[in-house]
Each structure stands twice: as C-alpha cells, then as structure tokens.
C-alpha positions, -999 to +999 in steps of 0.1 A: +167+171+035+163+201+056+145+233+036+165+267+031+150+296+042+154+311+008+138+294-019+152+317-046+164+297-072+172+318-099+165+358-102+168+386-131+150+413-106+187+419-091+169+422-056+191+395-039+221+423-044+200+447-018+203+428+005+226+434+036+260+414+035+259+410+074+223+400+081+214+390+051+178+413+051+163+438+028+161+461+045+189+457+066+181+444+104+216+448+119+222+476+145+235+509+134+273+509+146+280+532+180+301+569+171+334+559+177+343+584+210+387+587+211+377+599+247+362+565+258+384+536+237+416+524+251+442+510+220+470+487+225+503+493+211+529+464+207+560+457+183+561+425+169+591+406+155+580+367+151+565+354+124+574+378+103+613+371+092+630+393+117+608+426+103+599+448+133+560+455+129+540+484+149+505+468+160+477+488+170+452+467+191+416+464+213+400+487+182+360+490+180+344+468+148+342+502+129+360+495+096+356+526+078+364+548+108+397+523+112+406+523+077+406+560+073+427+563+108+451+539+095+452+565+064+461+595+088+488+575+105+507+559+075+508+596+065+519+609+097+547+581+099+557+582+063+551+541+061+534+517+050+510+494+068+478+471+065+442+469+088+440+432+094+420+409+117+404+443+136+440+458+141+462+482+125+499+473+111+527+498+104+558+487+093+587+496+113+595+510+150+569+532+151+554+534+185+562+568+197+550+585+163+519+567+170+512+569+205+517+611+196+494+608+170+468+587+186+470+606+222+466+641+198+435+627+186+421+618+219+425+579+221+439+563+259+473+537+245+484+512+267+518+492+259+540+505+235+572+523+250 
C-alpha cells in the first residue's frame, strides 16, 4: 500500500484550510496569473444553436484562465446586452443573437474578435 504524502489524519488547528486549492501548499507555490492585456488576447465569437433545444446562444471563446477578470467581463456585457448568460468551461455564454453588441463592446475595450458576423 503506497504512503500519502500527507499523513494528516485528523486536525483541530484549521491549518489544512490555508492551504492553496490549486497546488495544494501553504503557502501557495503556483505562479501568480499574467495581467490580462485586451491589446494582446484574440476572442472568438460564435452562435450556437445544437444542443440546446433550438435556443440561439452567443459564445465567447480562446479566453485567458483568469476567472475573476472573466467573471467580472461577463458582468459588463450581460449589462451592456440586457441578458442573461453563464461563464462555463473557460468561455462566456449570452443568451440570444448577440454578436454585434458584443463584438462593440469587446473591440471598445480593446480585445481583437475573430468569427462572429
């Protein structure tokens, strides 16, 4: 029977909750996250249709692994749109048709968008 690398069994000190959910260290050993630069990050805009009972779905795509940043964009442009819409699987989802709202939005703000129409 192969050893974990953890022997804690059982723990009142709370020190286990420290530790960082990605690398699993106190302190944490994972890289701090790059700025994310609009200038240099090219998005992907598509509609999607299948899959999803005929509902037409706005999909913004090729994002950086920044969740806050994304969550907070996705914010802006469910406001901007006047939708609703979700941040799954490292992409944004707006309900609806709403790729030229969100190319304006995103090109205002700096990003390249590829696709869309």
């Amino acid at each position: 029977m192969a050893r974990d690398s953890d022997p804690l069994v059982y723990s009142t000190d709370g020190a286990h909750r420290r530790r960082c959910p990605v690398c699993g260290r106190e302190p944490c050993a994972c890289l701090p996250a790059a700025p994310l630069v609009p200038a240099e990050t090219v998005l992907r805009l598509r509609l999607e249709k299948k899959g999803r009972g005929g509902k037409a779905v706005t999909v913004v795509s090729d994002l950086p692994p920044r969740p806050d940043d994304l969550r907070a964009l996705l914010k802006d442009l469910k406001t901007h749109c006047g939708t609703g819409g979700a941040y799954k699987e490292d992409r944004l989802e707006l309900q609806g048709d709403q790729r030229n709202k969100v190319r304006a939005y995103l090109e205002r703000l700096g990003f390249a968008v590829r696709g869309g129409g």
